[in-house]
MILO-689275 format. One record per residue (C-alpha): residue number from 0; x, y, z; residue in three letters. Coordinates in nm, 4 decimals. Example, Ala and Ser with C-alpha at 12.3 -4.5 7.8 and 13.67 -1.06 7.14 Angstrom:
BEGIN
resi | u | v | w | resn
0 | 1.2300 | -0.4500 | 0.7800 | ALA
1 | 1.3670 | -0.1060 | 0.7140 | SER
This chain:
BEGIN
resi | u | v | w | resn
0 | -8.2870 | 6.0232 | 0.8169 | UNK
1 | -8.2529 | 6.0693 | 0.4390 | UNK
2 | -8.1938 | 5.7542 | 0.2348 | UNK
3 | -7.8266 | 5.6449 | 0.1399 | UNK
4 | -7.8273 | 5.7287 | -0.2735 | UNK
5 | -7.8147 | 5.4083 | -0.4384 | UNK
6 | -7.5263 | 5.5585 | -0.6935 | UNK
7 | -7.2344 | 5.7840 | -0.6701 | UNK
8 | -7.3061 | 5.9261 | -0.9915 | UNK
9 | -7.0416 | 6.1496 | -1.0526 | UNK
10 | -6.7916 | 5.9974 | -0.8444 | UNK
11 | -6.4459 | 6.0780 | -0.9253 | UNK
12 | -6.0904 | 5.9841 | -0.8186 | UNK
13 | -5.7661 | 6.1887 | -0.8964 | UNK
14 | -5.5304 | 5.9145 | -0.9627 | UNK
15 | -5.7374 | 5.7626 | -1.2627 | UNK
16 | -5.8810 | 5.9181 | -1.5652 | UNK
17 | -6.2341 | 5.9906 | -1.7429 | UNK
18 | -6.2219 | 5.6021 | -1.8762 | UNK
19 | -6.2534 | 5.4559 | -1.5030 | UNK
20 | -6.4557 | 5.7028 | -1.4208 | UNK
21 | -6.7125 | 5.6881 | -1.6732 | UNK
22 | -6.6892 | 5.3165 | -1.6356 | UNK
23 | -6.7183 | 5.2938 | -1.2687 | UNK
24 | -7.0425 | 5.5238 | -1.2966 | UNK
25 | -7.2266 | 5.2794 | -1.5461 | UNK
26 | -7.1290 | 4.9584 | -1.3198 | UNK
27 | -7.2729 | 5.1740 | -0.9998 | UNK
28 | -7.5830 | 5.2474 | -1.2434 | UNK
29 | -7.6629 | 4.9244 | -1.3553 | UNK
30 | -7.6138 | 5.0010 | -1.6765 | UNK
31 | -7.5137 | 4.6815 | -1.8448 | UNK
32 | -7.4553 | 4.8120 | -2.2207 | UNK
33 | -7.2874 | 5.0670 | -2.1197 | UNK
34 | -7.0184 | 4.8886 | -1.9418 | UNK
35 | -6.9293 | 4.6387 | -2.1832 | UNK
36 | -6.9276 | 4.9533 | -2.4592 | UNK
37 | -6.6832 | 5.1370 | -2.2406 | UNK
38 | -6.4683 | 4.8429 | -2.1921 | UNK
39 | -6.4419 | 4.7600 | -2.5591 | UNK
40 | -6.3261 | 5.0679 | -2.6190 | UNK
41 | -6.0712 | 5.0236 | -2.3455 | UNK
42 | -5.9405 | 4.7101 | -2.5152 | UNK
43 | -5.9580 | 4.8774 | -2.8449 | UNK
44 | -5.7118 | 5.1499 | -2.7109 | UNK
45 | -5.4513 | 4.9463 | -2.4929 | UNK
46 | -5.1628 | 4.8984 | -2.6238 | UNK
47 | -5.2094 | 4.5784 | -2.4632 | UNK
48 | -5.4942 | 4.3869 | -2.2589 | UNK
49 | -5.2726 | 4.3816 | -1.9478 | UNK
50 | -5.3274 | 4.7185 | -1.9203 | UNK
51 | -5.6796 | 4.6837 | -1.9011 | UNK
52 | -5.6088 | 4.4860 | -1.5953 | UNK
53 | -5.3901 | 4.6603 | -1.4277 | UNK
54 | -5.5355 | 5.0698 | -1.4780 | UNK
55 | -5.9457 | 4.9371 | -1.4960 | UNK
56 | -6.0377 | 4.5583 | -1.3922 | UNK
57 | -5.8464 | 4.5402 | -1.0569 | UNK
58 | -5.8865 | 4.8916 | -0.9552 | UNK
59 | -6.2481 | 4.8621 | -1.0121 | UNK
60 | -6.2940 | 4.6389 | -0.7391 | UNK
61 | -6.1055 | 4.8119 | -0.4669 | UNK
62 | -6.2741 | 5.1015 | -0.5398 | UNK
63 | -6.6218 | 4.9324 | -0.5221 | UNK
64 | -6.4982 | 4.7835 | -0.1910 | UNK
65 | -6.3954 | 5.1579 | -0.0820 | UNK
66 | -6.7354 | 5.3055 | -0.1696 | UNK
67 | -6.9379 | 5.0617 | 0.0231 | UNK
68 | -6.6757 | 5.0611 | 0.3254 | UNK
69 | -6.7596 | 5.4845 | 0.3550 | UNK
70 | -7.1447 | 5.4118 | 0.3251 | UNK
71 | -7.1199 | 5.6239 | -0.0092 | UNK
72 | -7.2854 | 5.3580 | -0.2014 | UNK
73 | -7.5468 | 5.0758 | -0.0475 | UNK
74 | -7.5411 | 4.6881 | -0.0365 | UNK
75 | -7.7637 | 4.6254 | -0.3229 | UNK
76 | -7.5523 | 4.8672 | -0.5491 | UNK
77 | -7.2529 | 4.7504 | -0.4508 | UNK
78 | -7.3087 | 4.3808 | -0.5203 | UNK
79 | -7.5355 | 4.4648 | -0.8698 | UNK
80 | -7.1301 | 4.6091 | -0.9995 | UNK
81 | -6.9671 | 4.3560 | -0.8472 | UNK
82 | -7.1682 | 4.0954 | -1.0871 | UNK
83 | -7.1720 | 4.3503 | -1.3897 | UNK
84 | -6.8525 | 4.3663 | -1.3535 | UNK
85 | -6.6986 | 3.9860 | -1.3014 | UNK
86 | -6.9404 | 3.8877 | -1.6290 | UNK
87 | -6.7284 | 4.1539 | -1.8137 | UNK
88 | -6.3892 | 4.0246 | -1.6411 | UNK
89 | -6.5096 | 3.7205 | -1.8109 | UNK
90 | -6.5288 | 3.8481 | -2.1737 | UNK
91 | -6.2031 | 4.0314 | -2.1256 | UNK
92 | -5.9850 | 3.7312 | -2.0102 | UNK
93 | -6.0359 | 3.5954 | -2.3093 | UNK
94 | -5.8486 | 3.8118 | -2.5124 | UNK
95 | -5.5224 | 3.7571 | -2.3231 | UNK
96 | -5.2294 | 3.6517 | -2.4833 | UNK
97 | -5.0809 | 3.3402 | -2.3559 | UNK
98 | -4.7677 | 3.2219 | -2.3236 | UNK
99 | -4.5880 | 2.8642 | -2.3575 | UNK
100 | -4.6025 | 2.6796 | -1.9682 | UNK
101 | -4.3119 | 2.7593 | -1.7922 | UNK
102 | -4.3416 | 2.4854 | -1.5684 | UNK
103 | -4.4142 | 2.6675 | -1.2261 | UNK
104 | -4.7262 | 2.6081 | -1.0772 | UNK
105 | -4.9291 | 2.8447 | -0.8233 | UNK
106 | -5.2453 | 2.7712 | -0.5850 | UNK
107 | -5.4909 | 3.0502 | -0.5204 | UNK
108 | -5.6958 | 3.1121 | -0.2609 | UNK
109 | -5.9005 | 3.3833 | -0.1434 | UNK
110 | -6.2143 | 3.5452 | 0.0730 | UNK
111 | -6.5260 | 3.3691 | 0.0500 | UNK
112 | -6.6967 | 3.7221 | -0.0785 | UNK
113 | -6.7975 | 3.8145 | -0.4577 | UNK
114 | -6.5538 | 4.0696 | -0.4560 | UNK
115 | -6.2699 | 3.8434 | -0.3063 | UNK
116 | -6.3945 | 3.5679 | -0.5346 | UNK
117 | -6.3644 | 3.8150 | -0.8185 | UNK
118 | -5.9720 | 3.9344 | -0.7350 | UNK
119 | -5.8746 | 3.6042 | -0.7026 | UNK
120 | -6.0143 | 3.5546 | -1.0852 | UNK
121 | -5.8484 | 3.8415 | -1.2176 | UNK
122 | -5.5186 | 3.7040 | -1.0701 | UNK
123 | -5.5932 | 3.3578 | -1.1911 | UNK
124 | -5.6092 | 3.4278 | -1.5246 | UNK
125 | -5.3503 | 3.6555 | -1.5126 | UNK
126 | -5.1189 | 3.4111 | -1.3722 | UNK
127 | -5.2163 | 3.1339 | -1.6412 | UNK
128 | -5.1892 | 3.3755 | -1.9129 | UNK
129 | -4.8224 | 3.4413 | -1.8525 | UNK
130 | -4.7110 | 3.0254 | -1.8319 | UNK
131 | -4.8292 | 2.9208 | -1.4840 | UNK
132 | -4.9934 | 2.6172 | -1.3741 | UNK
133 | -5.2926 | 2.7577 | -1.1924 | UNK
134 | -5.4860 | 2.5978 | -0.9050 | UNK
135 | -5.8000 | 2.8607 | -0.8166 | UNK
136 | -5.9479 | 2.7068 | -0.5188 | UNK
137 | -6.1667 | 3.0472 | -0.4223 | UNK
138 | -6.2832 | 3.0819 | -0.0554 | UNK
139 | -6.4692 | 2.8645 | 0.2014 | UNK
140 | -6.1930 | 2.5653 | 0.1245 | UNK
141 | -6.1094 | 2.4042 | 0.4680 | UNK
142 | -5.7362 | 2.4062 | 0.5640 | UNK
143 | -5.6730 | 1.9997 | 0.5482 | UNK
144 | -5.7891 | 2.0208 | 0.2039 | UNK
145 | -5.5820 | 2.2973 | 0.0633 | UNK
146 | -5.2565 | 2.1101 | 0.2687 | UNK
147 | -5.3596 | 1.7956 | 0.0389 | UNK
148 | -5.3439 | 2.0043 | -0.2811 | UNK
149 | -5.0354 | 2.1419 | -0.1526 | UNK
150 | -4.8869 | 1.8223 | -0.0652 | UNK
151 | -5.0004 | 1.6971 | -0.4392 | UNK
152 | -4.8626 | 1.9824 | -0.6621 | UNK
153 | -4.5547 | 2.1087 | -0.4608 | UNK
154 | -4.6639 | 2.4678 | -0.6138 | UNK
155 | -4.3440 | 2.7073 | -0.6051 | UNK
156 | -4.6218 | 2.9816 | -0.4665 | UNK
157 | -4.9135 | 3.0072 | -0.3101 | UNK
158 | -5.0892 | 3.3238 | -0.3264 | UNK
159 | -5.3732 | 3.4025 | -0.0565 | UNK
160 | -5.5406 | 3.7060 | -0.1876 | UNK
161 | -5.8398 | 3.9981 | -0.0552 | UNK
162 | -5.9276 | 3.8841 | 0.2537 | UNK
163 | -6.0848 | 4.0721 | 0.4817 | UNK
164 | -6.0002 | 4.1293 | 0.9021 | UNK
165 | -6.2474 | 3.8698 | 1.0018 | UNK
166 | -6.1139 | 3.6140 | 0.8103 | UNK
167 | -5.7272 | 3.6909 | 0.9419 | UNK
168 | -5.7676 | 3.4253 | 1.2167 | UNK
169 | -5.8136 | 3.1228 | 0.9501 | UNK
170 | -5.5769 | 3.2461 | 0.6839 | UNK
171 | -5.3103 | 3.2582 | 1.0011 | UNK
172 | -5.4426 | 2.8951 | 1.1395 | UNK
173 | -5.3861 | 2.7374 | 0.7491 | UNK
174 | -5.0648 | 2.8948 | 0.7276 | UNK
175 | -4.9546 | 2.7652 | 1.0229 | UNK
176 | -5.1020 | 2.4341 | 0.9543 | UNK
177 | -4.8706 | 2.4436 | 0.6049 | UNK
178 | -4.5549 | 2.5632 | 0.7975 | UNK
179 | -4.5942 | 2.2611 | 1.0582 | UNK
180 | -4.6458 | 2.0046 | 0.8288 | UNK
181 | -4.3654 | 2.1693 | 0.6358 | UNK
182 | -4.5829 | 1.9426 | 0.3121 | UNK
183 | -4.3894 | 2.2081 | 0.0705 | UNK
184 | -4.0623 | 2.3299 | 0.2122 | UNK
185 | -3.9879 | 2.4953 | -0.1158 | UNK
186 | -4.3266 | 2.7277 | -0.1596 | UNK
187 | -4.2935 | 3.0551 | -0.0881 | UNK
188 | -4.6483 | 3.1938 | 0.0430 | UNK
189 | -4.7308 | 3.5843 | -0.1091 | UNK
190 | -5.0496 | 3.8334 | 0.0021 | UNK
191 | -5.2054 | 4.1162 | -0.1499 | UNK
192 | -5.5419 | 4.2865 | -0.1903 | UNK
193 | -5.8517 | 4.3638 | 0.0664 | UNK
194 | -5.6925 | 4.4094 | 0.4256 | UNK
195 | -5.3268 | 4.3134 | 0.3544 | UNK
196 | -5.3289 | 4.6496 | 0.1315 | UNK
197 | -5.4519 | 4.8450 | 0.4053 | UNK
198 | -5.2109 | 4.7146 | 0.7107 | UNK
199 | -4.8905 | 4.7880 | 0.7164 | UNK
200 | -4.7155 | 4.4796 | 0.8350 | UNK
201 | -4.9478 | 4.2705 | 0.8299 | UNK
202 | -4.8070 | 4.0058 | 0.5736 | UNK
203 | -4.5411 | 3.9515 | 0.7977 | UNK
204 | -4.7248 | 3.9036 | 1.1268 | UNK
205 | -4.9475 | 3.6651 | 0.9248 | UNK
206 | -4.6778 | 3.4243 | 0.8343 | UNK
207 | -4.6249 | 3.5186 | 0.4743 | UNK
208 | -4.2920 | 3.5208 | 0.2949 | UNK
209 | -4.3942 | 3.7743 | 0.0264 | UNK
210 | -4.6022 | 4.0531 | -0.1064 | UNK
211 | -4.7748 | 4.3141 | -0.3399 | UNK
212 | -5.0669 | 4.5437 | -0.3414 | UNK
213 | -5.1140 | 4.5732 | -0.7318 | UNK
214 | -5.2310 | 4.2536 | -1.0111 | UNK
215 | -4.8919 | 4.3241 | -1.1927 | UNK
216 | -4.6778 | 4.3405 | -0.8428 | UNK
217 | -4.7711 | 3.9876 | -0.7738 | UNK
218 | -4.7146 | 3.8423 | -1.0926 | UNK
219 | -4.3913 | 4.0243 | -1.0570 | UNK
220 | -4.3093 | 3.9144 | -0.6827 | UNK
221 | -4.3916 | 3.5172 | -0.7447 | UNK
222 | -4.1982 | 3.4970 | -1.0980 | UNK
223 | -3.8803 | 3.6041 | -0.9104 | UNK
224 | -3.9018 | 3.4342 | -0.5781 | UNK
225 | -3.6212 | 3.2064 | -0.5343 | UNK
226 | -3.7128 | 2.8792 | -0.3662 | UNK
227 | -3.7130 | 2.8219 | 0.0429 | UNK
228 | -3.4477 | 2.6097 | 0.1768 | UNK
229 | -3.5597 | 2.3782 | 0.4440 | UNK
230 | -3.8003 | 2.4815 | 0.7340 | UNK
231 | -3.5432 | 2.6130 | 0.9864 | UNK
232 | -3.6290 | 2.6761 | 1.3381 | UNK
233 | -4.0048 | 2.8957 | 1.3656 | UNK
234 | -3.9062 | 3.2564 | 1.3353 | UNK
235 | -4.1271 | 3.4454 | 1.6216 | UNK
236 | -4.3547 | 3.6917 | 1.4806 | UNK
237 | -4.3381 | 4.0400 | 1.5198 | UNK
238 | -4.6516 | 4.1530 | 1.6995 | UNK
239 | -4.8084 | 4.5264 | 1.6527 | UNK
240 | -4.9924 | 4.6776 | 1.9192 | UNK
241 | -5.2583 | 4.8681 | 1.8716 | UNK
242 | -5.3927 | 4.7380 | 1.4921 | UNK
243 | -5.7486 | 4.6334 | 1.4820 | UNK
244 | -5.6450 | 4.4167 | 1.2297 | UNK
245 | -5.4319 | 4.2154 | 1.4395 | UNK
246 | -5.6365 | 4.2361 | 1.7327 | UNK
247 | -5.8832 | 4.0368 | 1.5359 | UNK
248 | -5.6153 | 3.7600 | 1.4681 | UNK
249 | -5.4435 | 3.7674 | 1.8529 | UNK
């Protein structure tokens, strides 16, 4: 058997442009200067640095994730653009705009991977830069300890981001945790990214109130979610058959 290239040099995709492209080729080369060239030139042209965000940033890394999901790139490659790519995330959040506090206030959390870890940034600082209070815990957090948080805040949303199938059976067990304590009757809980943007469904059967497959759609979805009213009786969940996502969490 041949080797598995180490690059997609090349690769394109129809829905984006010769920008992502040609970025996307020098994170899967390793090709540091590159990069951060290609992405000052993307800030250069944006109208504004949202954009950025939404059309190169966060598509990056589901496109990354794609690659290494079809065995078109390898492990090594893969997690070489992952880290190219977050130190440039870095550079770029800095030239966001922010606005005044609003006075809402949001806890993250997310998978324990790189990648995950990465998303959750980008939607971190995204979130802060348009007036939120912003509590990034990451991944690996256990559940008692995020209810204290909770508990301590009283967020208005708490976002649980790019997870992947395996990790379906603890996000489910620390929402349920929240919902029976009921610390936060008020916070609305909203999904998005890794598996949630591949199930149909599936932020419903997992217990969350709301959600969004793009970085703008969940800024969008959490600034205009109207409070919860008091934890009525446990609404029973609608279960799929036949989704090996859900399998995974039954």
């Amino acid at each position: 058997m041949s080797p598995r290239p180490s690059t997609a040099k090349g690769f394109q995709m129809s829905d984006h442009g010769p920008q992502f492209t040609s970025y996307l080729n020098a994170l899967l080369e390793a090709n540091r200067s590159q990069a951060r060239l290609l992405i000052a030139q993307a800030i250069h042209q944006a109208g504004r640095v949202e954009e950025v965000y939404d059309t190169l940033l966060w598509p990056i890394i589901e496109h990354l994730d794609h690659l290494l999901r079809i065995e078109s790139i390898n492990r090594a490659t893969h997690e070489l653009a992952v880290r190219i790519h977050r130190q440039i995330c870095d550079q770029v959040a800095a030239h966001l705009p922010m606005m005044g506090q609003h006075g809402k206030r949001v806890v993250l959390t997310c998978g324990a991977g790189e990648p995950e870890e990465l998303a959750g940034q980008l939607v971190a600082d995204r979130f802060e830069a348009d007036g939120w209070e912003v509590y990034f815990l990451g991944g690996g957090v256990p559940n008692d300890e995020i209810l204290q948080l909770i508990g301590r805040v009283r967020p208005q949303v708490m976002v649980v981001f790019a997870s992947k199938p395996a990790e379906l059976p603890g996000v489910r067990r620390m929402l349920d945790l929240i919902r029976g304590v009921n610390v936060c009757p008020g916070m609305n809980v909203l999904v998005g990214g890794g598996v949630f943007n591949r199930a149909e469904g599936l932020a419903e059967e997992i217990g969350a109130d709301l959600s969004a497959t793009t970085i703008r759609g969940v800024l969008e979805v959490a600034m205009s979610a109207e409070p919860k009213g008091e934890a009525g009786p446990a609404r029973k969940r609608r279960r799929r058959r036949g989704s090996p996502y859900l399998q995974q969490v039954a």
